[in-house]
FIMIKOL-894428 format. One line per field, with one value per residue (C-alpha): x, y, z. Coordinates in steps of 0.02 Angstrom, whole numbers, padded with zeros to 5 digits. Each point is the difference from the previous one (the first is absolute). Layout:
<nodes>
east: X;...;
north: Y;...;
up: Z;...;
</nodes>
This chain:
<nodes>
east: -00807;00101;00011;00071;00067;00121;00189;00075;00131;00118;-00079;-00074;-00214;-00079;-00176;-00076;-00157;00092;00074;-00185;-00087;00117;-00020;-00178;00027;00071;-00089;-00161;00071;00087;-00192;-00031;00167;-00038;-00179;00025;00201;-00006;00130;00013;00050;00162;-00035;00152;00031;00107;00071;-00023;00072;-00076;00110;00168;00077;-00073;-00151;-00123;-00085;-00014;-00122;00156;00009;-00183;-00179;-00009;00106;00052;00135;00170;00035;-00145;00056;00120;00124;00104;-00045;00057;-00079;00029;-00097;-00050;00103;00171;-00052;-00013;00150;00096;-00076;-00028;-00054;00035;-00046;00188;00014;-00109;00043;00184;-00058;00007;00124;-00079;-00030;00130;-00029;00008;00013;-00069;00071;-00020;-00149;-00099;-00102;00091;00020;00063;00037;-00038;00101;00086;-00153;-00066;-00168;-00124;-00052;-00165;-00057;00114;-00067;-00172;-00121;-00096;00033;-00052;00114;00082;00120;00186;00056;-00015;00063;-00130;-00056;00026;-00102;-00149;00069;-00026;00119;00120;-00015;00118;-00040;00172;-00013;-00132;-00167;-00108;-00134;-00024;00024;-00001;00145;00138;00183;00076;00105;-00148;-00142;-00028;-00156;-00040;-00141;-00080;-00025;-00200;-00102;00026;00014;00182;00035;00191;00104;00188;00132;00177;00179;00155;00178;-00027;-00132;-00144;-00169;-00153;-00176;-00145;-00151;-00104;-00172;-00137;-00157;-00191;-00164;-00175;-00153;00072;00184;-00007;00092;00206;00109;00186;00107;00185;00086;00163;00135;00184;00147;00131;00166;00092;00193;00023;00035;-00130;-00136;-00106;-00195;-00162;-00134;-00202;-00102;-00194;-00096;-00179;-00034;-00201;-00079;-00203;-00065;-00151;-00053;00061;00017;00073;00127;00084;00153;00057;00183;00073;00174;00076;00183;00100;00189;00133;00192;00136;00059;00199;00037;00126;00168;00064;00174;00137;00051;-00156;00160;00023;-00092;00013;00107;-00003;-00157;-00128;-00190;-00039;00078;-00119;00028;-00059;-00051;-00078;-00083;-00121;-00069;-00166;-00064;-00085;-00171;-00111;-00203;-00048;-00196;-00032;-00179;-00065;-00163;-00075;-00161;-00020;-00136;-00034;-00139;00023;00148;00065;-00011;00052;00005;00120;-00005;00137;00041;00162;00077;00170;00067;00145;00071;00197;00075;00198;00112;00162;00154;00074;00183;00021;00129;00151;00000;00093;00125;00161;00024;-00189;00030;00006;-00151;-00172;-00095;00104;-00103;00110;00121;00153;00151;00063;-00168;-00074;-00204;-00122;-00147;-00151;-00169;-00132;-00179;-00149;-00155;-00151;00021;-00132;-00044;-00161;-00059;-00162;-00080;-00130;-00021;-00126;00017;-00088;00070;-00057;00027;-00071;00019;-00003;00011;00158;00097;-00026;-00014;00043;-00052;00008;-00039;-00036;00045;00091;00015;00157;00044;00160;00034;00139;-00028;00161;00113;00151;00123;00139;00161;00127;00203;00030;00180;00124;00079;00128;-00053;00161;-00060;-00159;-00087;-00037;-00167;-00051;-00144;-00154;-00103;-00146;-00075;-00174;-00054;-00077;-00185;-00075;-00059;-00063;00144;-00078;-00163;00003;-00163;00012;-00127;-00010;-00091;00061;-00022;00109;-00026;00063;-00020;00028;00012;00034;00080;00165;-00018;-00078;00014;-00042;-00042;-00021;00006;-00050;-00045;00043;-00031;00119;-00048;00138;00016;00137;00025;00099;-00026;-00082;-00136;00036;00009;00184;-00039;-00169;00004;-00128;00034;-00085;00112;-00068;00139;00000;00034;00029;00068;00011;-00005;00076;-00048;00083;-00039;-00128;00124;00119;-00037;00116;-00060;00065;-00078;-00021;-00048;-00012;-00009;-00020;00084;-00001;00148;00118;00020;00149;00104;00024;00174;-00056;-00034;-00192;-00006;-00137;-00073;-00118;00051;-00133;-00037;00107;-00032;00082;00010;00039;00026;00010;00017;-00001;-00024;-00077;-00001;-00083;00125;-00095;-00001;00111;-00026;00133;00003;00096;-00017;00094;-00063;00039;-00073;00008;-00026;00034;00170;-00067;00176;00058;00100;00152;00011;00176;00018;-00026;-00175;-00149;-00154;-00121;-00043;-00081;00140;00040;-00034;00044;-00003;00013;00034;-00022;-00008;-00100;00012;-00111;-00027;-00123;-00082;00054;00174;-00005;-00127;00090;00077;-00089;00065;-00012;00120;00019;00138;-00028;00148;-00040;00087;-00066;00068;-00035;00001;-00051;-00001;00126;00122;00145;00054;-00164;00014;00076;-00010;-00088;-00149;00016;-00042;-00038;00125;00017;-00035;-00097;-00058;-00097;-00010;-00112;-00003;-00136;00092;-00106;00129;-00067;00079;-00080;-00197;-00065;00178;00036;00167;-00007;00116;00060;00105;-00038;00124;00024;00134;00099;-00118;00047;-00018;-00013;-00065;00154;00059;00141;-00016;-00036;-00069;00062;-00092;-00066;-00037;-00139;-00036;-00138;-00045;-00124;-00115;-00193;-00054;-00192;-00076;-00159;00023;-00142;-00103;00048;00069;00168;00141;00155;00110;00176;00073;00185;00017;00181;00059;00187;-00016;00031;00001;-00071;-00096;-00146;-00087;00112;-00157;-00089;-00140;-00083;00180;00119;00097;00031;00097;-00091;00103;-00073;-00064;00126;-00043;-00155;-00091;-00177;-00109;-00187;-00115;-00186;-00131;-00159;-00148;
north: -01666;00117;00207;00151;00126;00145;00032;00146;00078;-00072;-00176;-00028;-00024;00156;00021;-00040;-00081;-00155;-00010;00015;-00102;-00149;00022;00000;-00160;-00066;00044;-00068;-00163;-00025;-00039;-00094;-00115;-00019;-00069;-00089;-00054;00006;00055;00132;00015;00104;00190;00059;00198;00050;00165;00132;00150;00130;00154;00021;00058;-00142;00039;-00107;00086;00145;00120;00065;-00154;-00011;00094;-00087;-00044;-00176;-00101;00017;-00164;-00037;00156;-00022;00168;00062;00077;00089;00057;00117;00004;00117;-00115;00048;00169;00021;-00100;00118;00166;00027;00180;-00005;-00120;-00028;-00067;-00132;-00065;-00025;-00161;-00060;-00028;00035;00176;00133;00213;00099;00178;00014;00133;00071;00109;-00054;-00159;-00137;-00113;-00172;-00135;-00183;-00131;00130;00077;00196;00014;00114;00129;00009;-00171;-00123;00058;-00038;00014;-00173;-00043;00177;00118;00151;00119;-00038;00176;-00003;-00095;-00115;00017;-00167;00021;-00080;-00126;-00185;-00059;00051;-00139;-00012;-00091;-00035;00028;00000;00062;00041;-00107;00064;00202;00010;00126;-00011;-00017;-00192;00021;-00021;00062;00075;-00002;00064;-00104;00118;-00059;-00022;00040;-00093;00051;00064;00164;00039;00125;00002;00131;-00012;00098;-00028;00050;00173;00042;-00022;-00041;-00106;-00020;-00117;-00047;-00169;00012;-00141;-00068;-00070;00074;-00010;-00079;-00198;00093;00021;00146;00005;00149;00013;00168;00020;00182;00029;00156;-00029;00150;-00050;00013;-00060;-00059;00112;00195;00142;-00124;-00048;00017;-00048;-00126;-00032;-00131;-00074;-00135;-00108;-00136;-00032;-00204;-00018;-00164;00041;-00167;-00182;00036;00168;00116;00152;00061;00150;00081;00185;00062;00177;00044;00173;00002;00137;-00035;00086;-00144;-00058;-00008;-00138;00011;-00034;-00107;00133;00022;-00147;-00127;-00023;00008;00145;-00026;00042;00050;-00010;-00047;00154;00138;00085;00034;00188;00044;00183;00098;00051;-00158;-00067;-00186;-00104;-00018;-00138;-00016;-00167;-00070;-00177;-00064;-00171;-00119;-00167;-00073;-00182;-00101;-00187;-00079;-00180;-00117;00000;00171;00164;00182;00148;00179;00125;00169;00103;00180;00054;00152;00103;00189;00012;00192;-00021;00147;-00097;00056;-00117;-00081;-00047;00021;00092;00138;00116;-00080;00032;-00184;-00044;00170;-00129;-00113;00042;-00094;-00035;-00102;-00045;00117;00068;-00119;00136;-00065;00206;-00007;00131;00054;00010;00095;-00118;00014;-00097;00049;-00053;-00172;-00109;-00190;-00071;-00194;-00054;-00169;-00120;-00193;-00131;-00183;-00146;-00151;-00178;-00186;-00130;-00179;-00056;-00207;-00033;00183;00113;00182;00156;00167;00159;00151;00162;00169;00165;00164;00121;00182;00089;00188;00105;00186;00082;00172;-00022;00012;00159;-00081;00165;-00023;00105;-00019;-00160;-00085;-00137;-00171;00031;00191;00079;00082;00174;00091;00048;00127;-00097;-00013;00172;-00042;-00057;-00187;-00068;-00037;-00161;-00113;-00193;-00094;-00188;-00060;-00195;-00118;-00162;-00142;-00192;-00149;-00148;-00185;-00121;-00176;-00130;-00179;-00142;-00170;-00085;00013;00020;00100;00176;00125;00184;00091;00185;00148;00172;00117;00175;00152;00130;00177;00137;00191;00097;00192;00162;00160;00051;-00130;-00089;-00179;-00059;-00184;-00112;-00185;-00116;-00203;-00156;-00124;-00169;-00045;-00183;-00113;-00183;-00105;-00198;-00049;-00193;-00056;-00142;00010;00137;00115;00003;00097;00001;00137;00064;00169;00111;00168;00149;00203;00163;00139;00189;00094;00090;00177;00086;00096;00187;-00006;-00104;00066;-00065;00087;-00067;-00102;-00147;-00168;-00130;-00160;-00151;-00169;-00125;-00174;-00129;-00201;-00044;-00174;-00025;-00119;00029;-00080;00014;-00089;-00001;00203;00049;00057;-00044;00057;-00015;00083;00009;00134;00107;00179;00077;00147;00166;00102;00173;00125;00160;-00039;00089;00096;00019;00162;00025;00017;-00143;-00057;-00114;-00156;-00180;-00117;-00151;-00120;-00037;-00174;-00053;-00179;-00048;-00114;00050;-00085;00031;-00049;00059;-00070;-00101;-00080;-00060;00016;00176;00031;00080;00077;00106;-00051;00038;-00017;00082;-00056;00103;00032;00118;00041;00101;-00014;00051;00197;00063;00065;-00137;00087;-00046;-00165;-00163;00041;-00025;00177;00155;-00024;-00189;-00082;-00181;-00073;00067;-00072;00052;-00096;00060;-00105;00002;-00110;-00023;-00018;-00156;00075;00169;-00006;00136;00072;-00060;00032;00064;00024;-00001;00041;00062;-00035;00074;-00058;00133;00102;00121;00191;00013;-00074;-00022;-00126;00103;00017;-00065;-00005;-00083;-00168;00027;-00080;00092;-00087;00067;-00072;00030;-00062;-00022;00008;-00046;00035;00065;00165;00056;-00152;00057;-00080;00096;-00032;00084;-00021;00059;-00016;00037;00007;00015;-00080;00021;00200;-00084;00134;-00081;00058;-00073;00091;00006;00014;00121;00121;00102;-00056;00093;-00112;-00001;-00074;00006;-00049;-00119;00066;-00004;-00075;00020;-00040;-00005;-00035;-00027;-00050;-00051;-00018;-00107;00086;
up: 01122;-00060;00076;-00085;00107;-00043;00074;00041;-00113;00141;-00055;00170;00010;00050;-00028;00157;-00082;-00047;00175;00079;-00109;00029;00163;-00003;-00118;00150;00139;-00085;-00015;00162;00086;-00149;00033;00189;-00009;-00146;-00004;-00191;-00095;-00112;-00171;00000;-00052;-00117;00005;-00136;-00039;-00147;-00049;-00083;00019;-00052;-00183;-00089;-00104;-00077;-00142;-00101;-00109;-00114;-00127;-00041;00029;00194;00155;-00064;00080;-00059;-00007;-00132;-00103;-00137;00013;00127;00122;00141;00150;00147;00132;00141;00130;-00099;-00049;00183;00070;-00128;00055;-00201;-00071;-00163;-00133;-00041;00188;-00034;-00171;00042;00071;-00188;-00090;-00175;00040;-00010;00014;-00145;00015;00215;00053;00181;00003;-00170;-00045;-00012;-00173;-00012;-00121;00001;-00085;-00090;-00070;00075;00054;-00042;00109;-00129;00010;00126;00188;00058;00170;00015;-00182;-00080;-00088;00094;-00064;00050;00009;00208;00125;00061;00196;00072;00172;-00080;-00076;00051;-00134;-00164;-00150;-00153;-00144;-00086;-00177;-00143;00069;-00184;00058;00202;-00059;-00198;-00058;00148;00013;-00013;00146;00122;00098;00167;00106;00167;00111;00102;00188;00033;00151;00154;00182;00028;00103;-00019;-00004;-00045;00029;-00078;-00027;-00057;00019;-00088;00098;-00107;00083;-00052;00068;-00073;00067;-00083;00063;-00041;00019;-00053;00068;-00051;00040;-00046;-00011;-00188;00000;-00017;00033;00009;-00012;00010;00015;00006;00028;-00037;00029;-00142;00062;-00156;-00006;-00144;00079;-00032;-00064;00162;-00046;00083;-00072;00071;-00034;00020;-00063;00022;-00026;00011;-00032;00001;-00016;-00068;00018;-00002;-00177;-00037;00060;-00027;00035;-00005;00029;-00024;00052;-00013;00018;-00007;00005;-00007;-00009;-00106;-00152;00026;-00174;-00058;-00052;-00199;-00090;00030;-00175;-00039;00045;00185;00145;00120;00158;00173;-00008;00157;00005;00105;-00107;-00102;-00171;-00092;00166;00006;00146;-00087;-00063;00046;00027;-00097;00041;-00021;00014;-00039;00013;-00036;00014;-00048;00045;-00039;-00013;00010;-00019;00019;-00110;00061;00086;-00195;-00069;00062;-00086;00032;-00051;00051;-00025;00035;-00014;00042;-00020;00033;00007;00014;00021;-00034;00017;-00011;00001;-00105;-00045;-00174;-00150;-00008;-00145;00136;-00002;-00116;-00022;-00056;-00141;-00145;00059;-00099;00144;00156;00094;00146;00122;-00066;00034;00164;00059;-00057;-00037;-00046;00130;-00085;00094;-00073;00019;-00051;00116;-00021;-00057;-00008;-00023;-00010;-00019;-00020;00005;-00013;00006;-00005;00039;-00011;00098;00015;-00007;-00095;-00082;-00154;-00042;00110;-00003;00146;-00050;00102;-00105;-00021;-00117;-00002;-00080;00058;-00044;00039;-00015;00038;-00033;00050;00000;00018;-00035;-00117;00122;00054;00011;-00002;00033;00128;00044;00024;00146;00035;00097;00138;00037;00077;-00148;-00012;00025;-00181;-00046;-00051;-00152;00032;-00164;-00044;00018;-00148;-00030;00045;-00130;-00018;-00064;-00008;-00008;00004;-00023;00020;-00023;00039;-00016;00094;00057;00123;-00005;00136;-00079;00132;-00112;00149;00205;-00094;-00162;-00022;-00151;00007;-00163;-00003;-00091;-00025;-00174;00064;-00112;00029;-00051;00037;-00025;00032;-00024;-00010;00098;-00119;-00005;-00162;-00010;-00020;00006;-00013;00038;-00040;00032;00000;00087;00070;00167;00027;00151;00023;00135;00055;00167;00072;00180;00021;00208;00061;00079;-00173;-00147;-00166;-00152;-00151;-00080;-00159;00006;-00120;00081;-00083;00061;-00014;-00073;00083;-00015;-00091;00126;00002;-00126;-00126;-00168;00029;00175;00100;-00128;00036;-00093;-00037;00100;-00009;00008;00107;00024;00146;00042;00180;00104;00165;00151;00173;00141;00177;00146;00160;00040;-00129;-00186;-00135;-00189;-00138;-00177;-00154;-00117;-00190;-00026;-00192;-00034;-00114;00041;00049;00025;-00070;-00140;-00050;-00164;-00014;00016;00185;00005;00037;-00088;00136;-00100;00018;-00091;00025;00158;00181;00055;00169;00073;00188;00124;00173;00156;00179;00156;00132;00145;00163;00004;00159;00149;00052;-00162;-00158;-00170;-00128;-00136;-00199;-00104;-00192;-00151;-00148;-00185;-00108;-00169;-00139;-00198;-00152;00071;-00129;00124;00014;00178;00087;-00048;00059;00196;00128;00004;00079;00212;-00019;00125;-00036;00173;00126;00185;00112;00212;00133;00177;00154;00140;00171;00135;00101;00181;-00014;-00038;-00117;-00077;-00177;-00079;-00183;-00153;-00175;-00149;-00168;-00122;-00192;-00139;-00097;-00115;-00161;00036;-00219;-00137;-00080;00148;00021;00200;00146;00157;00141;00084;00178;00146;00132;00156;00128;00170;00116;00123;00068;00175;00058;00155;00102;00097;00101;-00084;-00183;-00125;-00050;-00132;00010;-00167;-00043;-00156;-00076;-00169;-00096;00174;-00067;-00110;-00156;-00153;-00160;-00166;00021;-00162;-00152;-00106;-00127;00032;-00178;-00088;00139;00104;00178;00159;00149;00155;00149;00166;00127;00177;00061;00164;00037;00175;00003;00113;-00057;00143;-00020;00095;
</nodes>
């Protein structure tokens, strides 16, 4: 017979049940042996194990956990062991394990944005809390989180209108009993406590409960903008009965820290030099932080009718308050040498800026949600069927003021600047700019012909109804669609642990909004449609997960568009294609030995946008290669320490649309290490991690954000020591 029994993250057996129950194996048979003299059949103990960076499934790519190896996208998934091992805050920690993702206007002390295979997420409609829709305007608390899934492109049938770069969900860790608390600093001296209490009660222990708080002192790299965040959740599970449960999970966050703003093209033709990643630009005394309240609740009722059928209903809100009183870096109209510009966006080419007091309190994001499902399997004559449908309904508003943003004086990037008087004006009245509704119907088929060939058919009619207003209250736009998103997929097994796929998708997304210089200031465009093929081939190797996938993304060119006479008109023209190739590994290389390993090739081009200059290069912050390595080595001569340690690499990107200029390529290696032990009968971790091991200074941002661009500058070396204890 055959016995499972978990290893340690050193690879060595640990649970002491295995060891005892062999033992009693043994002992029982020894009388057995000596009365009779028979011999026993030999007892095999083999090995499994269960922890580690390799992950099995995930709820991103469909309505249900489903394993990744029978689901035909790519996926990537980072669990709470890495999340851990890296001593991750933010979510920009934790996706630079993949090399599809890049940042995208993250600056220190603001939510963070990101792109994925060239394509910018949406903070309205990419980020969601155990597959329901949260706002993206806040940085997500990652305390509660058992795990971070992206779903790499097209996503119209999981979410209805979303970005095509991808999809990001956060698992939410469920009630168990754990009593921990971990403590952590780093080498600026910020501190960190979290606690992770957990556990069931009740008469027949039906009853779940889990809460996680948290309190973090921000002692930033960049001068003058430390900050302070808090954080709670619960998580609560009833199994009502063998049949039913609920679950239940709400999470509150508050954050203050002054924004870094980014630096601009001197001239908009070369980068800035000799710049460092802890000066701060526009910086004014008087400034205050931005502040961040963010509330996130979601729950889920599921209920089994039989071994076949199951139903789900859900229910989400999200919603978040940001206060920013920026001082802010941005153009150069003070500047003799900008006099003959109509819209200088970039620094002057001295490196000269203007400070602008901006202000935009009171601004407010709400998502709403609701989904049904109906899941089950069936036959019919020789074709297995796995099925699901359902219907959703989602609402996002955004209540906001039209924003202050007054020049109050100018600086240069090589001085200190000034202290200037600040805007004492009114602010201006809050109003709801957006009201989005947006309906769906949708179904999921999984069609198993035989052990080797499976089909999955999908699709979703969503029914997009969109407002959006002035300050006045008049309706500036109205938006009314019908648009059916389709999905198909093919699936070869040739050998159960081997899965080859090819995919077609179709997404809707919103439109962007027209920045603050355009001639259509602030205006809303309408949806877009966008269109993806995909193949792929995955294979499990003993303890270690490998994927390849070679994909093509359409869709419309959304850019500000220049008029020829200095000034801008935001437009949708044209299309952006991008072509790529994805490779990972994760998993067990050896017995001591695990990895975390991506590499991302990607070329994106655009046509047909009527401005010969942005075409015919590789797009704006899309670097053509990209890796990402991660290692967990057990030493075999010292039990409990682990030696970790990795590199994230980045190709040259363009800083302009034109494809005039260049960034750099970059190299950023971190090490660290993981020591477990018992002190005074308690389980205790103590981790240290070093990240930019060698100070490198890179660009790693070159993008976008509301049609300004930036350059935001890599963190310099940074230390950090925990130490989690297990009570």
């Amino acid at each position: 017979m055959d016995m499972l029994y978990r290893v340690s993250r050193q690879g060595l057996p640990a649970p002491r049940f295995a060891r005892n129950l062999l033992g009693l194996l043994l002992a029982g048979a020894a009388p057995m042996t000596q009365a009779a003299e028979t011999e026993l059949p030999a007892l095999t103990v083999t090995g499994e194990d269960r922890s580690g960076y390799q992950a099995g499934s995930a709820a991103v790519g469909g309505f249900e956990s489903a394993p990744l190896l029978d689901t035909p996208a790519s996926i990537a998934v980072i669990n709470e062991a890495l999340i851990k091992d890296q001593q991750a805050r933010l979510l920009s920690e934790v996706l630079k394990n993949d090399a599809s993702v890049g940042e995208s206007y993250a600056p220190v002390g603001y939510y963070e944005n990101f792109t994925v295979r060239g394509f910018s997420l949406n903070a309205a409609s990419s980020y969601r809390i155990n597959g329901r829709n949260i706002t993206g305007e806040q940085n997500v608390g990652l305390e509660n989180k058992q795990q971070v899934e992206l779903l790499k492109g097209l996503n119209g049938l999981q979410s209805g209108v979303s970005e095509p770069g991808g999809l990001i969900n956060y698992v939410t860790k469920r009630p168990t009993d754990v009593r921990s608390v971990t403590v952590s600093t780093d080498d600026r001296g910020s501190g960190y406590v979290a606690t992770d209490v957990g556990g069931w009660f009740g008469s027949e222990q039906q009853f779940g409960l889990r809460a996680n708080l948290a309190h973090e002192d921000i002692h930033s790299y960049v001068e003058h903008t430390n900050g302070q965040r808090d954080f709670a959740s619960l998580a609560f599970d009833w199994n009502i009965s063998p049949d039913a449960l609920l679950q239940l999970d709400v999470e509150y966050q508050t954050k203050e820290q002054r924004s870094a703003p980014g630096y601009q093209l001197l001239g908009g033709s070369s980068l800035p030099h000799h710049t460092s990643p802890k000066k701060l630009l526009a910086h004014q005394s008087g400034s205050k932080p931005v502040s961040t309240d963010a509330l996130n609740l979601n729950g889920n009722f599921e209920y089994r009718f039989n071994d076949q059928w199951k139903g789900n209903l859900s229910a989400s809100r999200s919603r978040v308050v940001i206060d920013d009183y920026s001082s802010f870096a941005w153009g150069c109209y003070g500047a003799t040498s900008c006099a003959g510009t109509a819209v200088p966006n970039h620094f002057s080419p001295e490196g000269d800026y203007d400070i602008y007091d901006f202000r935009s309190p009171d601004d407010t994001r709400r998502n709403d949600e609701v989904q049904a499902v109906l899941s089950g399997s069936f036959d019919t004559s020789s074709l297995g069927h796995e099925l699901s449908v359902g219907t959703s309904a989602f609402r996002r508003v955004v209540d906001k003021r039209d924003p202050i943003n007054q020049m109050i004086g100018s600086a240069n990037i090589n001085a200190e600047p000034a202290d200037f008087a600040r805007y004492d004006g009114p602010l201006n009245d809050s109003y709801r700019r957006l009201d989005s509704r947006q309906y769906g119907l949708f179904f999921n088929d999984r069609i198993s012909f035989n052990e080797h060939w499976q089909t999955v058919l999908g699709g979703r009619e969503v029914r997009l109804d969109e407002e959006t207003f002035d300050s006045q209250g008049d309706t500036t736009r109205h938006t009314q669609r019908y648009v059916f998103l389709p999905q198909a997929a093919l699936i070869y097994k040739p050998v159960q642990n081997l899965a080859l796929y090819t995919r077609y998708s179709k997404g809707l997304s919103l439109g962007g909004e027209a920045p603050w210089f355009a001639s259509n200031a602030f205006e809303i465009l309408a949806p877009t449609v966008s269109r993806q093929i995909e193949a792929g081939i995955k294979y499990d190797w003993q303890r270690i997960s490998l994927a390849a996938a070679l994909f093509q993304i359409r869709q419309a060119y959304q850019y500000s568009r220049p008029n020829g006479d200095g000034t801008f008109t935001f437009t949708q023209q044209g299309e952006q294609k991008n072509t790529g190739l994805e490779l990972s590994a994760n998993g067990w290389a050896t017995q001591r030995l695990q990895v975390s390993a991506s590499v991302a090739a990607i070329r994106a081009r655009v046509t047909g946008s009527d401005t010969p200059e942005y075409e015919g290069h590789q797009a704006l912050n899309v670097p053509t290669l990209r890796a990402s390595l991660y290692g967990d080595y057990a030493l075999p001569w010292f039990d409990g320490l682990a030696l970790l340690g990795g590199v994230q690499y980045s190709g040259r990107k363009y800083a302009n649309r034109e494809g005039e200029v260049q960034t750099g390529s970059y190299a950023v290696f971190n090490i660290g290490s993981r020591y477990s032990t018992r002190i005074d009968g308690y389980d205790t971790v103590f981790r240290l991690t070093v990240d930019n091991l060698f100070d490198k200074r890179y660009w790693r941002d070159a993008g976008e954000y509301m049609g300004d661009g930036y350059l935001f500058q890599g963190a310099p070396l940074t230390a950090r020591l925990s130490a989690s204890i297990n009570f």
